[in-house]
N, C-alpha and C positions, 0 to 999 in steps of 0.2 A: 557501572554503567547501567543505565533503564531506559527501554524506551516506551513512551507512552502514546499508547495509539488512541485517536478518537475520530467524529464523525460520519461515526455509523445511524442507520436509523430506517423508517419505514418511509418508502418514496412510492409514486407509482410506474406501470411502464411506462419507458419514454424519459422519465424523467432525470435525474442529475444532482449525484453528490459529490461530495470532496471528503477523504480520508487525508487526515492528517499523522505524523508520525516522528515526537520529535523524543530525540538522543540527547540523554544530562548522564555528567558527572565525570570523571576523568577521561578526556578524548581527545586522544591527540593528533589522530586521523580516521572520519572513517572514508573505507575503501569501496562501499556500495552497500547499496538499501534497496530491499525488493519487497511488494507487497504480493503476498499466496494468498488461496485462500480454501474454504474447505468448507462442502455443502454439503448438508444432513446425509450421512449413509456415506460420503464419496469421499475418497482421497484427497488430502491435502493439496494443491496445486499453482506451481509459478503463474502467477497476473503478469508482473511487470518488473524491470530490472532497471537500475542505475548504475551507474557507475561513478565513480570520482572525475573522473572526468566529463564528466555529462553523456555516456553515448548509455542507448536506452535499448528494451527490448520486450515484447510484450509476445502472451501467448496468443497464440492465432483466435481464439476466442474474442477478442476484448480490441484487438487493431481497428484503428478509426475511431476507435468510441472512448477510449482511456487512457489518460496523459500521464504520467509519472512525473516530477520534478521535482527540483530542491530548491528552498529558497533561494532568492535573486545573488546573494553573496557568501552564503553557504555558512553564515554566522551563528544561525538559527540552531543549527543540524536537525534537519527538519524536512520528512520527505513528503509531499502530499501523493496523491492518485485522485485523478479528476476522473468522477466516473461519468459517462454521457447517454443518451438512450440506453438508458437502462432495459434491460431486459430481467423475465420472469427467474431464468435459470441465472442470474446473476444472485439470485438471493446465497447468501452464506457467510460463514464466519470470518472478517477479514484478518489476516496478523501482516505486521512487520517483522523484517528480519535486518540485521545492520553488518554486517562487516565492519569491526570497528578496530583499529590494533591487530588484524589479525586473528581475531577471534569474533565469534558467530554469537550474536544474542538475538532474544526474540522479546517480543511487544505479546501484551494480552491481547486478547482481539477483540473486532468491533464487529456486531452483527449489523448486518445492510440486509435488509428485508424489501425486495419489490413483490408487491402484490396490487392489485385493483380492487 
């Protein structure tokens, strides 16, 4: 199992990206996919959670501004994060994580840089 994260990149504040994050290779379920993330010097940190069933959950940081979701019929396995007024302290590394089978994998990660 791999997952491949992308759409990272340099936006300014205010502005609005989409991480993507999709799971290949033998899957027979997975059970939930959260995107962390980790900015220069700081600890690792939960952004946003899914679940298999659709119920979501985000750190108090990022509420109102960052969407988490799975494709429309979940065929893709494929989690985005819609990020929205982006902010300065938003800059950092993002990763995926997947619940898949029961066992924990992680995505490389995607740097998001907001800067002016």
């Amino acid at each position: 199992v791999q997952l491949q994260a992308s759409g990272g990149g340099l936006v300014q504040p205010g502005g609005s990206l989409r991480l993507s994050c999709a799971a290949s290779g033998s899957i027979f379920s997975i059970n939930a996919m959260t995107w962390y993330r980790q900015a220069p010097g700081k600890q690792r940190e939960l952004v946003a959670h899914i679940t298999n069933s659709g119920t979501t959950s985000y750190a108090d940081s990022v509420k109102g501004r960052f969407t988490i979701f799975r494709d429309r019929d979940n065929t893709k396995n494929t989690v985005y994060l819609q990020m929205n007024s982006l902010k300065l302290e938003d800059t950092a590394v993002y990763y995926c994580n997947a619940l898949i089978d029961l066992r924990y994998y992680w995505g490389q990660g995607t740097l998001v840089t907001v800067s002016s």
